[in-house]
TITORMAR-662477 format. One line per field, with one value per residue (C-alpha): residue in one letter; z, x, y negated; residue number from 0. Coordinates in Angstrom, 3 decimals. Each point is the difference from the previous one (the first is absolute). Layout:
% TITORMAR-662477
resn = (a, ...)
up = (Z, ...)
east = (X, ...)
north = (Y, ...)
resi = (NUM, ...)
//
This chain:
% TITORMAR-662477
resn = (x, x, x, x, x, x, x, x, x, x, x, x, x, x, x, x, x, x, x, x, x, x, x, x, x, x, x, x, x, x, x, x, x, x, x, x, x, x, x, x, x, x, x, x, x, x, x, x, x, x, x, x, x, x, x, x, x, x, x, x, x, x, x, x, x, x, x, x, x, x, x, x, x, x, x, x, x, x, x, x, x, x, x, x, x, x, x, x, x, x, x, x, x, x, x, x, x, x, x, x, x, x, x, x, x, x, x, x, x, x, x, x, x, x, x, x, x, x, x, x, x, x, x, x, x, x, x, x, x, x, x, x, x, x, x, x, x, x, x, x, x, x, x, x, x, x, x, x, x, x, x, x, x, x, x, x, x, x, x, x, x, x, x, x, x, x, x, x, x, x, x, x, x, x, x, x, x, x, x, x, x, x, x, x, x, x, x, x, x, x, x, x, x, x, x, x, x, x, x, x, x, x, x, x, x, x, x, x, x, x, x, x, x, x, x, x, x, x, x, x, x, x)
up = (-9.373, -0.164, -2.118, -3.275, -1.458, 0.789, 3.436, 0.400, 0.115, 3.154, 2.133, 1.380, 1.009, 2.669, 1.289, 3.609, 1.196, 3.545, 0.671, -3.790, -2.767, -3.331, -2.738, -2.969, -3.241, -3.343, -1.714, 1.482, 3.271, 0.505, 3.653, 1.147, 0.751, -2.919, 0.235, -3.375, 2.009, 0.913, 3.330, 1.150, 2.712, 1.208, 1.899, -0.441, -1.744, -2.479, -3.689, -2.040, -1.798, 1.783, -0.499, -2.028, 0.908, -2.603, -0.053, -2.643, -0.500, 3.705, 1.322, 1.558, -1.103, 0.930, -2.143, 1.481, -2.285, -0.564, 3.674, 1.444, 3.614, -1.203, 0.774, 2.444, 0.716, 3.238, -0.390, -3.022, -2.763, -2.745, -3.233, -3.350, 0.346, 3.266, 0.879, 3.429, 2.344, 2.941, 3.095, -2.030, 1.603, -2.614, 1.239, -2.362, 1.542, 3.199, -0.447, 0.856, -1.651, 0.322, -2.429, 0.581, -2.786, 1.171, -1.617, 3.090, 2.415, 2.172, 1.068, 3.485, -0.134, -2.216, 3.238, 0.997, -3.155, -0.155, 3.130, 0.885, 0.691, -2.873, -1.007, 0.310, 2.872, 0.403, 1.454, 3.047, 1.227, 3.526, -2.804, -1.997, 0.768, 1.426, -3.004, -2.699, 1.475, -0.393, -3.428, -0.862, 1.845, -2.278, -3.097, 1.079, 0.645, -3.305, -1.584, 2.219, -1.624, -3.431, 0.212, 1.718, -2.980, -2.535, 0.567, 0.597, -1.746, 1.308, -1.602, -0.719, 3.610, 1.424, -2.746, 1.388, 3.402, -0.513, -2.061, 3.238, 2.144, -2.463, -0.034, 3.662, 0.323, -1.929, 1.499, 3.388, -2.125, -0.861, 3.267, 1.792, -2.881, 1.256, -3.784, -0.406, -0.790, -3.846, 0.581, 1.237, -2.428, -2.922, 2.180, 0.561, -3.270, -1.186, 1.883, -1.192, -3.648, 0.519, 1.694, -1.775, -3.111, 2.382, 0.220, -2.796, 1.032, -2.863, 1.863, 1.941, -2.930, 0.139, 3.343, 0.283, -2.616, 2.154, 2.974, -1.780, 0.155, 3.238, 1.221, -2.321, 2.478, 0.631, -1.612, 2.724, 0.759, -1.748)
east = (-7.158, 4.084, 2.172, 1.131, 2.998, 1.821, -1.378, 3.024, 2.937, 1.639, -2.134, 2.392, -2.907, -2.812, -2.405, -1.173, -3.646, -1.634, 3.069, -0.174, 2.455, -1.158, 2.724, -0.461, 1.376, 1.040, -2.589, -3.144, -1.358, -3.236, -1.021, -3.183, -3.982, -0.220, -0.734, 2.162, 2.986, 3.812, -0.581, -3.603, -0.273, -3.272, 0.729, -2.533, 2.084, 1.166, -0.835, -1.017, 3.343, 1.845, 3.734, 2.552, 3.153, 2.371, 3.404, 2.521, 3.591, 0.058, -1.321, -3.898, -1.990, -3.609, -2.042, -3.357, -2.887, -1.723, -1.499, -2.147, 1.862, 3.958, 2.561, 3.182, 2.902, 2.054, -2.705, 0.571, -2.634, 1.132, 0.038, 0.718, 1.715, 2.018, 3.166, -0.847, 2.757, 0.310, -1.602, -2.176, -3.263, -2.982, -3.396, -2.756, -3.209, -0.270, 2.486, 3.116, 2.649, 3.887, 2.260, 2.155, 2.963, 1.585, 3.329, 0.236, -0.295, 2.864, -0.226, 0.495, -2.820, -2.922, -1.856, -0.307, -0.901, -2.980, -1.069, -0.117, -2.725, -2.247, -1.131, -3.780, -1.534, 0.494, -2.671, -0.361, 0.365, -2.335, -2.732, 0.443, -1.009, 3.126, -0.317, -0.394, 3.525, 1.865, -1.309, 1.162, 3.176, 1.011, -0.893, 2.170, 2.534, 0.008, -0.117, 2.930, 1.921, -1.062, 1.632, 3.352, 0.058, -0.385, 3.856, 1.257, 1.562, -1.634, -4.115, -0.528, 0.400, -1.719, -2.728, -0.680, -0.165, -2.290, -2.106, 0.193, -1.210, -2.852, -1.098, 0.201, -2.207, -2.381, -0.329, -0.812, -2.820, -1.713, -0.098, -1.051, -2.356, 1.421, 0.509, 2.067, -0.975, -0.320, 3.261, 1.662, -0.858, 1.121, 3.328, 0.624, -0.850, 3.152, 2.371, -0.716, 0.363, 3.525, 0.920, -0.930, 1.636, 3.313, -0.229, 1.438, -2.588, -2.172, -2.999, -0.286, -0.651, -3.685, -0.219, -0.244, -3.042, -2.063, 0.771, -2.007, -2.688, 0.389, -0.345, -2.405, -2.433, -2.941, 1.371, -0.182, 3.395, 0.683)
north = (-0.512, 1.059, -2.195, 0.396, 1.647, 3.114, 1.882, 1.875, -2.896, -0.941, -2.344, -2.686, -2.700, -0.337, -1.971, 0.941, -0.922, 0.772, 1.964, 2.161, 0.246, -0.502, 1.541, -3.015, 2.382, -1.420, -2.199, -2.366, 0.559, -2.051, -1.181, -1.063, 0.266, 2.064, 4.174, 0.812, -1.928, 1.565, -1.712, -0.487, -2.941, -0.732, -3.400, -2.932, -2.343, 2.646, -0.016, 3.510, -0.833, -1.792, 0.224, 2.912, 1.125, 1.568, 1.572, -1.443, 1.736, 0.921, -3.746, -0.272, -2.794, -1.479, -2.381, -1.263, 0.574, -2.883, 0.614, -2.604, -0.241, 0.555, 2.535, -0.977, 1.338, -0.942, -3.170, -1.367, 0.284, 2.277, -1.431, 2.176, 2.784, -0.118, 2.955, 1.624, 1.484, 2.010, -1.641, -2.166, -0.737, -0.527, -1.443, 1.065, -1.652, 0.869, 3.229, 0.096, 2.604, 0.482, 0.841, 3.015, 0.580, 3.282, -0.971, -2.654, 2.809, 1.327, 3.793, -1.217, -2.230, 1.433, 1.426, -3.816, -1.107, 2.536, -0.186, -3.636, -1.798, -0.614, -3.508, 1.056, 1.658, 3.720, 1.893, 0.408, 3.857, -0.622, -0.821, 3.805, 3.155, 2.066, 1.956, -2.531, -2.055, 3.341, 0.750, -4.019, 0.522, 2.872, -1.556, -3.409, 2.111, 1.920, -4.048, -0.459, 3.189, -0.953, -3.740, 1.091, 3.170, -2.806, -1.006, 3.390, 2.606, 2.625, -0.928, 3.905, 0.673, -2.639, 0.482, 3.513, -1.093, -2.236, 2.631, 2.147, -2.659, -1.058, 3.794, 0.042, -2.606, 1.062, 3.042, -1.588, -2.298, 3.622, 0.885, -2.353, -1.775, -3.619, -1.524, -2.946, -3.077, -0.860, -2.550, 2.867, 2.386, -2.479, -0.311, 3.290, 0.684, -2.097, 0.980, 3.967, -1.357, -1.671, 3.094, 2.805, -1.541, -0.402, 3.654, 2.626, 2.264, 0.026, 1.330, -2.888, -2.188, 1.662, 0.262, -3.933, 0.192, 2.370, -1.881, -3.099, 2.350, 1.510, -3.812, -1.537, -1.998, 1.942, 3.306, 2.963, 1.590, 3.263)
resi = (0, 1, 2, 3, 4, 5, 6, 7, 8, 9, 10, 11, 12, 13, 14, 15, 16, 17, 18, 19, 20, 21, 22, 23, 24, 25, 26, 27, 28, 29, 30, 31, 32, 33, 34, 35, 36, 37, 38, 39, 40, 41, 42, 43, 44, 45, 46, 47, 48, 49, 50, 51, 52, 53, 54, 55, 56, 57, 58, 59, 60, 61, 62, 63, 64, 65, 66, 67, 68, 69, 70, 71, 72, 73, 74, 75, 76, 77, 78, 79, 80, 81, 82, 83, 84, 85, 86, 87, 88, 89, 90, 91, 92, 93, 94, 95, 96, 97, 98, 99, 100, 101, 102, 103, 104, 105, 106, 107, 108, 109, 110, 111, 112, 113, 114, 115, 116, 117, 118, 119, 120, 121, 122, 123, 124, 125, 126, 127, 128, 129, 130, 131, 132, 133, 134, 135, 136, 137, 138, 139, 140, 141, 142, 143, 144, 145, 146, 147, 148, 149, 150, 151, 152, 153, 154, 155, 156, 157, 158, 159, 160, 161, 162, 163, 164, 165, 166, 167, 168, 169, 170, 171, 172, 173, 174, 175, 176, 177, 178, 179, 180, 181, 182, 183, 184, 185, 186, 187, 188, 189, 190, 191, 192, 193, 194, 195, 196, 197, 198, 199, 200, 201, 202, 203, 204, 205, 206, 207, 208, 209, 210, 211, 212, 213, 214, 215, 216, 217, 218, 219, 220, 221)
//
């Protein structure tokens, strides 16, 4: 479920999990158990609502829930509602996410920023299909394009780039009939949203609405 508040303002804050970057936009972002959430985590010691994270006149915020194991950030229990900034390290459950504020990011060092090592696990490539790890690989790096455009000038450019690669990919899903996952789907599915609105090509506004369909779990490719 995306946040509330207006899809096409600047994104300036993002919480990476298992190696993904999740855009929070203006308004509440729910995370937890729960399938209507921004930010579904599906760790044992999670609750169905769990904690929210909300954007205030350009500062991030979490509040825990009411949830019945707590929410931390750098370790310390998080009590009311408690500013977040760029680095920060919140522990929902078992989860772990990291806050990303692009404004904190030098030119010289967003590659490292977006490519570090995750605080989860990332998957292990020996354990895919050859196939599958190049389809993932193109849609991390169209996430990766989508987070450095998100401080640039240049969003209608990178917005159709990222278009291109999206349609490039799913061309190759036709073919070969190797769907992603439904993670994936919902991922990729964000990242063509944010960019198509980055564009001033107005035909890509409905292109992102037929590609829900094209990727709707279960739904064969047309």
């Amino acid at each position: 479920m995306p946040c509330g508040g207006d899809e096409t303002s600047v994104v300036d804050h993002w919480l990476r999990h298992r190696g993904t970057c999740f855009p929070v936009k203006r308004g509440a972002c729910l995370i937890g158990r729960g399938p209507l959430c921004w930010l579904v985590l599906t760790g044992p010691r999670t609750s169905r609502q769990h904690a929210r994270v909300r954007v205030r006149r350009g500062q991030l915020f979490i509040e825990d829930l009411g949830s019945r194991n707590g929410t931390r950030v750098n370790g310390s229990i998080v009590s009311g509602l408690q500013p977040l900034v760029h680095g920060d390290v919140i522990e929902v459950g078992t989860e772990s996410l990291q806050v990303i504020v692009s404004a904190a990011l030098h030119p010289e060092v967003v590659e490292h920023e977006t490519l570090s090592e995750p605080v989860a696990l990332e998957v292990d490539d020996t354990l895919e299909e050859p196939l599958a790890t190049a389809q993932r690989h193109v849609l991390e790096l169209a996430e990766e394009l989508l987070l450095r455009g998100s401080r640039g000038a240049e969003r209608d450019a990178v917005g159709q780039t990222i278009c291109a690669m999206v349609d490039s990919l799913v061309v190759d899903i036709e073919r070969t009939g190797n769907r992603l996952t439904p993670g994936e789907a919902v991922r990729l599915l964000s990242v063509s949203q944010i960019a198509a609105q980055w564009t001033r090509a107005p035909e890509l506004r409905d292109w992102s609405s037929r590609l829900a369909q094209t990727l709707a779990p279960g739904e064969p490719m047309q």
